[in-house]
C-alpha positions in Angstrom: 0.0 0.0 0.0 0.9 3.7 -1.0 2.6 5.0 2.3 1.7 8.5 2.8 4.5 11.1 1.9 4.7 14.7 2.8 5.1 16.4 -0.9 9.1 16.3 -1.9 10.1 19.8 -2.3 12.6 20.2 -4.8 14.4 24.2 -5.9 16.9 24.5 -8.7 18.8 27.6 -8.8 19.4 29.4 -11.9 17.1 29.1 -15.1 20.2 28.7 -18.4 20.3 25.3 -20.4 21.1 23.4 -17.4 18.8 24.3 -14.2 15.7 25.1 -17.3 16.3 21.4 -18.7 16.8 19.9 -15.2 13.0 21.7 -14.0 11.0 20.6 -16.5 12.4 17.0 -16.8 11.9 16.5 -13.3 8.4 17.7 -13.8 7.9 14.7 -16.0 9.6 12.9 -14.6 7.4 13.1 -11.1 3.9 13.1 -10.0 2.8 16.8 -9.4 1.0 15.4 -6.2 3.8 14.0 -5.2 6.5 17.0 -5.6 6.7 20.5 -5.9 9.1 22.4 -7.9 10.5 25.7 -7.6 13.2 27.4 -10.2 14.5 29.9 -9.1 16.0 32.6 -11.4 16.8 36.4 -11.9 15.2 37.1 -14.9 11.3 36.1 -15.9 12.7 34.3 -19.6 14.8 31.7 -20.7 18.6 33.3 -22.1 20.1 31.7 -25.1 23.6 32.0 -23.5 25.2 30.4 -27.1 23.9 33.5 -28.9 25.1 36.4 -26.6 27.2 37.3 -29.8 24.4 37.9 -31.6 22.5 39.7 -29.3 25.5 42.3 -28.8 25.9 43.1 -32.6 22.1 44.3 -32.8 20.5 41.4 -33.8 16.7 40.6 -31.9 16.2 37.3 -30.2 12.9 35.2 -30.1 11.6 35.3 -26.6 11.0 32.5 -24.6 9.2 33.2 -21.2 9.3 30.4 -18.5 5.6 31.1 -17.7 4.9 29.6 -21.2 8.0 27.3 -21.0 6.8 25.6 -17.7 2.7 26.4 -18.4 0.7 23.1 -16.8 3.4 21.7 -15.3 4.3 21.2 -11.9 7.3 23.7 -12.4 6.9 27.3 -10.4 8.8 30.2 -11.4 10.2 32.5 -8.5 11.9 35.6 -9.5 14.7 36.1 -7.7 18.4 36.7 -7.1 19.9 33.9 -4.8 21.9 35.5 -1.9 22.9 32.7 0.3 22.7 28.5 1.1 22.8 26.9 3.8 22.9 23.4 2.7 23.1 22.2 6.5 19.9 24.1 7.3 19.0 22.8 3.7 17.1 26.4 2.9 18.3 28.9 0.1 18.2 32.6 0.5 16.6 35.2 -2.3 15.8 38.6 -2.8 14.2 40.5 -5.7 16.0 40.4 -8.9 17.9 43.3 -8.1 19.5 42.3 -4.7 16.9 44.1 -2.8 13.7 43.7 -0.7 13.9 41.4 2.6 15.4 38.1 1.3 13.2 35.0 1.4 14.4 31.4 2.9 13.1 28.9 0.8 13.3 25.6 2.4 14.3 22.3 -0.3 14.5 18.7 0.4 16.8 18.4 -2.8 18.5 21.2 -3.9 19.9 21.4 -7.8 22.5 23.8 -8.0 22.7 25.2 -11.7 23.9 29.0 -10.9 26.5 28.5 -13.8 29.7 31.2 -14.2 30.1 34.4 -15.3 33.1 36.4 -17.1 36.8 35.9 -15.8 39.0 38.6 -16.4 42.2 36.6 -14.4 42.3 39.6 -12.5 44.2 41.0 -15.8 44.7 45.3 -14.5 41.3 46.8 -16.2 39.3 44.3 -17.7 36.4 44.8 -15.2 36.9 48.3 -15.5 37.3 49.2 -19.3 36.2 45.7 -21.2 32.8 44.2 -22.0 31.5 41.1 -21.8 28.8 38.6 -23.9 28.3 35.9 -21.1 24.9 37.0 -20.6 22.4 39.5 -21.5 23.1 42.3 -19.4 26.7 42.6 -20.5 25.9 41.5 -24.0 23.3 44.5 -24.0 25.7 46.9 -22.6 28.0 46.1 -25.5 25.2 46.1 -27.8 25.1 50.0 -27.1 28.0 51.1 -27.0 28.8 49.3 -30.4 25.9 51.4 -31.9 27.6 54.4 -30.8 30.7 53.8 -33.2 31.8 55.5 -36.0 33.4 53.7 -39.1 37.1 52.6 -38.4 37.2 52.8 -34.6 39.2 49.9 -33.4 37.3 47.3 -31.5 39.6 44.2 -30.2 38.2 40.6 -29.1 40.7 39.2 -26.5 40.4 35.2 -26.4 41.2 33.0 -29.0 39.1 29.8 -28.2 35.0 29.5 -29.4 33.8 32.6 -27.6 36.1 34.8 -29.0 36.0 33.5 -32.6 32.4 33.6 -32.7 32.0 37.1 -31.4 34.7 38.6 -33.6 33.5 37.2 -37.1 29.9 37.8 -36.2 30.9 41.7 -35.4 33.3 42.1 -38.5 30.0 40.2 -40.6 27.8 42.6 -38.8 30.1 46.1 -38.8 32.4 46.1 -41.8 32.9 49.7 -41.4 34.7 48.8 -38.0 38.5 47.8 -37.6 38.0 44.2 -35.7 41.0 42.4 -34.3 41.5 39.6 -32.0 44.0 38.6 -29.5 44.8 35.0 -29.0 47.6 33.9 -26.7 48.4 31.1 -28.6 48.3 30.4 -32.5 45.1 31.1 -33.7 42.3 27.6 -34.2 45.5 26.1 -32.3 42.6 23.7 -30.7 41.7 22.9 -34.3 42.3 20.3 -36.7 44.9 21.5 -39.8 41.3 21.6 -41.8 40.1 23.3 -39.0 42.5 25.9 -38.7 42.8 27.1 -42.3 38.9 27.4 -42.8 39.2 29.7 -39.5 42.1 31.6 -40.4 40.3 32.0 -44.5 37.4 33.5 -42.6 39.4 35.9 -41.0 41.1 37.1 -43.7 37.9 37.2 -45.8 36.4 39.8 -43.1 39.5 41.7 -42.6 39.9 40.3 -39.3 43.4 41.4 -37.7 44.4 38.4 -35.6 47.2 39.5 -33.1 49.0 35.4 -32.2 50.8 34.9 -29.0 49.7 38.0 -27.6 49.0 37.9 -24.3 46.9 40.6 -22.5 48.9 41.9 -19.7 46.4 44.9 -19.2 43.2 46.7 -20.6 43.0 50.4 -20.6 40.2 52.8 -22.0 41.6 52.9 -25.3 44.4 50.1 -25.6 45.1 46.9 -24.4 48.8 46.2 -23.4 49.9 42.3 -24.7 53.5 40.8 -24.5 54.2 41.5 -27.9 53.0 45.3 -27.5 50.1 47.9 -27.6 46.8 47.3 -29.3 44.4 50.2 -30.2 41.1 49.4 -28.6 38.5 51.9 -28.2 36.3 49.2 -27.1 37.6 46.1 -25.7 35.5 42.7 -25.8 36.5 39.9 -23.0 35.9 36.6 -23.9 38.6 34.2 -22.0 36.7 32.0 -19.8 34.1 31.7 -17.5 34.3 31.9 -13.7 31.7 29.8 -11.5 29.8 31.6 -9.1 31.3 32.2 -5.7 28.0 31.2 -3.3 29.1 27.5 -3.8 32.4 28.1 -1.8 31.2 29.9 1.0 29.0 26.7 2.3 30.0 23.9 3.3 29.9 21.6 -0.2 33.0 19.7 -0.9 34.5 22.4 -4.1 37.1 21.8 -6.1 39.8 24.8 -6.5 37.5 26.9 -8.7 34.6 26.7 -6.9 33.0 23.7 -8.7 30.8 21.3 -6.8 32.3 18.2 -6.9 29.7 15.4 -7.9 29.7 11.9 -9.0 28.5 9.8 -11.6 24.6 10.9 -11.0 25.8 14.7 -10.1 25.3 14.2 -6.4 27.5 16.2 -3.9 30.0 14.1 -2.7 29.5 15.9 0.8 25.9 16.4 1.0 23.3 13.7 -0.8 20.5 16.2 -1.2 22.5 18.5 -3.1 23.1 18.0 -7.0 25.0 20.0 -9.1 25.2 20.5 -13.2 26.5 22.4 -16.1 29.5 24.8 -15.4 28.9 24.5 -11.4 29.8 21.0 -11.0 33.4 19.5 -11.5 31.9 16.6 -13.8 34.8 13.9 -14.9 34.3 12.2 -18.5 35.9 10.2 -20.6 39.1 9.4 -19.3 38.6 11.2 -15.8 39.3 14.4 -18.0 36.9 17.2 -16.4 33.7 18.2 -18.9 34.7 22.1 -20.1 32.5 25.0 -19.0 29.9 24.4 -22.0 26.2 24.2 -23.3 27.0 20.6 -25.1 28.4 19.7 -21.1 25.8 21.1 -19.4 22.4 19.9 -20.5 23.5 16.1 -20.4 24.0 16.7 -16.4 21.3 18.3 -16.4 19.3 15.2 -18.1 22.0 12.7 -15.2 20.7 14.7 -12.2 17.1 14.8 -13.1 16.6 11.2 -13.6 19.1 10.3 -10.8 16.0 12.4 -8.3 13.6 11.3 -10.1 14.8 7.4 -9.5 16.2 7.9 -5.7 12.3 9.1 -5.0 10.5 6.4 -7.2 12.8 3.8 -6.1 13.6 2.8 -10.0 17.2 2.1 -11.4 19.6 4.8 -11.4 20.4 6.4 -15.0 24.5 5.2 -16.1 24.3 7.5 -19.9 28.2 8.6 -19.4 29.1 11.9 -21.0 31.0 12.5 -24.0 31.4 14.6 -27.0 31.0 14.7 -30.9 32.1 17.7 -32.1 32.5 21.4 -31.5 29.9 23.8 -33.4 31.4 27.3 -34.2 29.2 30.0 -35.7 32.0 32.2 -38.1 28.5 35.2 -38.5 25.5 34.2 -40.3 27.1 32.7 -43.6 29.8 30.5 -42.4 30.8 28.0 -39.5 32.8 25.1 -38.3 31.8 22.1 -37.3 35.2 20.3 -35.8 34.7 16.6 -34.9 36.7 15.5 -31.8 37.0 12.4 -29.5 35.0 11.7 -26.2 37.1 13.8 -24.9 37.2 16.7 -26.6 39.9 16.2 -28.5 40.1 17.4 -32.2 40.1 14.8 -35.4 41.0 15.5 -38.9 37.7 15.8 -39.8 35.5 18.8 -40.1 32.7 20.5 -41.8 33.1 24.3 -43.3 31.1 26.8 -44.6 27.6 27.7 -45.4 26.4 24.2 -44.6 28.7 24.1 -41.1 27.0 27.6 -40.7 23.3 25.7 -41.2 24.3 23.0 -39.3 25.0 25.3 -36.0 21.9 27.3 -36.2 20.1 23.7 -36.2 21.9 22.9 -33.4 21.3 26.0 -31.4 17.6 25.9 -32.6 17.6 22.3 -31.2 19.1 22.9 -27.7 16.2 26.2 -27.2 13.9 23.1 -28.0 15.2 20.6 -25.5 15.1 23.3 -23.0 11.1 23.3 -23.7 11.6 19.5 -24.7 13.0 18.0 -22.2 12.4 14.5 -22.7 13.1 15.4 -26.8 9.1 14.7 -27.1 9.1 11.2 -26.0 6.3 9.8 -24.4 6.7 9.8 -20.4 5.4 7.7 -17.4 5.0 10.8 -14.5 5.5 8.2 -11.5 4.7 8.6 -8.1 7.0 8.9 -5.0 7.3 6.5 -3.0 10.1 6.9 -0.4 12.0 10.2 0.9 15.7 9.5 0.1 17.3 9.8 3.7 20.3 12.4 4.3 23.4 9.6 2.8 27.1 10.1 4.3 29.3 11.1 1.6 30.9 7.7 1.6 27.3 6.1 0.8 26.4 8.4 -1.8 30.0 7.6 -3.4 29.1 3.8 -3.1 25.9 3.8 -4.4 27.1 5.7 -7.8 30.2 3.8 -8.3 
C-alpha cells in the first residue's frame, strides 16, 4: 500500500540550459501530487547563452518566457536573485532580482545547484573596469550600445582566442564592416583545431579583414588600448571573452569544491558531501571520458542536467539509477550568419581531422542552437513519459554512501 509522503520539495537555482532542462524533466519525470518544484531565477525568460554574440551586434532574439516554457506543469517560477545556502539548514536565500527587498528562505528537500559562471577577467589590470563582456544579457546588451555608438574605423579588439572569441569577432566584422576588428589570442590562432580546421578559420578571417594578433597575451586593458606581451593594441572598445568563472555562493557553504569553486559530484551529479544537493552544467566539476573534467559548456551542461534529473527522479520512485556517461561529438562554431565550423573530436574533446566548413557548417550550427532552445522546452526530446509517483524520501546519505551507491 501507497505509504503516505509529505510532498518532496525540490528548488533549482538558476534558469540557463542546465537548471531550465533539469526543471522541467523533473516535472515529467514526477507526480505533481507528489513534488513540488521551484526554479528559481533572476530574470522572468529563458537566455540563449550560445547567442550572446548575436544579441550584442544588434540582432533581436525570439523570446521564450518560463511562464509559457513551464505552463501546466508542476514547475513554479520564482523571481529572484539567490543570496545565500545553507545546505546544512538545507534552505536557500533570495531577494528580488535586483538584490533588494527582505530576502526569502526557501526551504528544499533536494536542492539542484545550476547558478552557472560568469566572465573571468584573471584579474588582468582593467578588464572589469574598461572591457565588455557577452556571457549574458546584461553585458551582451551593454555592448550592444556602445557598439551602436561607433563611427566607421574605430578599433574594436576581441581578446580570447578559443570558441567565444571567434564567434563574437567574425559575427561583429559580418555585422560592422565599417569597424576595424582584431582579435588577440595567446596562442596560435584555431590552435585547438584540426589543420582543416584551422585554415577554414584563419580564410574567414582574412575574408572579413579580421586582424588576428597570435601569442599576444593581455597583460592589461586600458580605456583605449590593451597592453599584450608583444605590445600595444588600439582598442577603443575592448571585448573579454577568455573563460568563465563559476559563481562564488558554492564556496562559501559547506559543499566539498574543487579549487574553482565547482561542486564536486559523482557519476549521478550528487555532492560528494551532502546527498541532497546536485549540481550541473558549469557548477559542477563533472569527470568524463578518461577522468578528463567536462569544459564550462552548453554541449556539457544539458547532459548533467538530463543525469541529475533522472538520478532524483529514480532515488524518490525507487527505480534504477540512469548510467548515460558523457561525452562529446564535435565542436559547433558559428563564423557570422554565412559561415561555421563544425570540428569533430574524440570523447574527450579532442580534435580529429575531420570537419565540416562553410555555409552548410553555418546551417548545421543554427540547427543545433535551434535544437538545444527546443530541449530546454523538450526536455524528454518529445518522448512519451510515465510521470511516476513517489514513493520513499531519500534519507540524508554520508558522503561515503552516496560515493558507493554511484560507483
Amino acid at each position: 500500500m501507497q505509504q503516505n509522503i509529505q510532498q518532496h520539495r525540490v528548488i533549482v537555482i538558476g534558469a540557463g540550459y542546465t537548471g531550465a532542462s533539469a526543471a522541467g524533466r523533473l516535472a515529467r519525470r514526477l507526480r505533481r501530487e507528489d513534488v513540488s518544484i521551484t526554479l528559481v531565477n533572476a530574470e522572468p525568460d529563458f537566455v540563449e547563452r550560445v547567442r550572446m554574440h548575436q544579441l550584442a551586434v544588434g540582432q533581436d532574439l525570439r523570446p521564450r518566457p518560463f511562464h509559457e516554457m513551464f505552463a501546466g506543469t508542476a514547475v513554479r517560477l520564482r523571481l529572484g536573485k539567490v543570496t545565500g545556502i545553507d545546505v546544512d539548514r538545507r534552505t536557500v536565500s533570495v531577494t528580488d532580482p535586483d538584490g533588494t527587498g527582505e530576502p526569502e528562505t526557501l526551504p528544499y528537500d533536494t536542492l539542484v545547484y545550476a547558478l552557472g559562471s560568469a566572465w573571468n577577467t584573471h584579474a588582468v589590470p582593467g578588464a572589469a573596469e574598461h572591457a565588455h563582456d557577452i556571457a549574458g544579457r546584461p553585458g551582451a546588451l551593454r555592448l550592444r550600445d556602445r557598439l551602436a555608438s561607433l563611427a566607421p574605423g574605430t578599433p574594436v579588439v576581441v581578446v580570447g582566442g578559443g570558441l567565444t572569441g571567434v564567434e563574437a569577432a567574425t559575427e561583429l566584422a559580418e555585422t560592422r564592416p565599417d569597424l576595424d576588428v582584431s582579435l588577440a589570442a595567446r596562442g596560435a590562432l584555431g590552435d585547438w583545431l584540426s589543420p582543416k580546421g584551422a585554415r577554414h578559420l584563419r580564410k574567414v578571417f582574412t575574408d572579413l579583414r579580421i586582424t588576428a594578433h597570435e601569442h599576444a597575451d593581455v597583460t592589461a586593458v586600458h580605456a583605449d588600448r590593451v597592453t599584450t606581451t608583444e605590445g600595444d593594441i588600439p582598442a577603443a572598445v575592448t571585448v573579454w571573452t577568455t573563460g568563465f568563472a563559476v559563481h562564488p555562493i558554492a564556496r562559501a557553504t559547506t559543499l566539498e569544491t574543487a579549487d574553482n569553486g565547482q561542486i564536486v559530484v559523482d557519476g549521478t551529479m550528487r555532492s560528494t558531501s551532502h546527498a541532497d544537493v546536485y549540481a550541473i552544467g558549469d557548477a559542477a566539476l563533472v569527470a568524463g571520458p578518461g577522468g578528463k573534467p567536462l569544459r564550462m559548456s552548453c554541449a556539457s551542461g544539458i547532459p548533467t542536467a538530463w543525469q541529475a534529473a533522472d538520478a532524483i527522479a529514480a532515488r524518490l520512485t525507487g527505480t534504477k539509477l540512469p548510467t548515460t556517461a558523457p561525452r562529446y561529438f564535435n565542436q559547433c562554431v558559428s563564423l557570422g550568419r554565412k559561415e561555421g565550423l563544425i570540428q569533430y573530436v574524440t570523447a574527450d574533446d579532442r580534435s580529429v581531422s575531420a570537419a565540416l566548413t562553410g555555409r552548410v557548417a553555418a546551417l548545421y550550427k543554427e540547427l543545433v542552437c535551434k535544437g538545444a532552445a527546443w530541449g530546454v522546452a523538450n526536455p524528454t526530446l518529445g518522448l512519451p513519459t510515465r510521470r511516476r509517483r513517489v514513493t520513499a524520501e531519500p534519507t540524508r546519505a554520508t558522503a561515503t554512501a552516496t560515493a558507493a551507491e554511484a560507483a
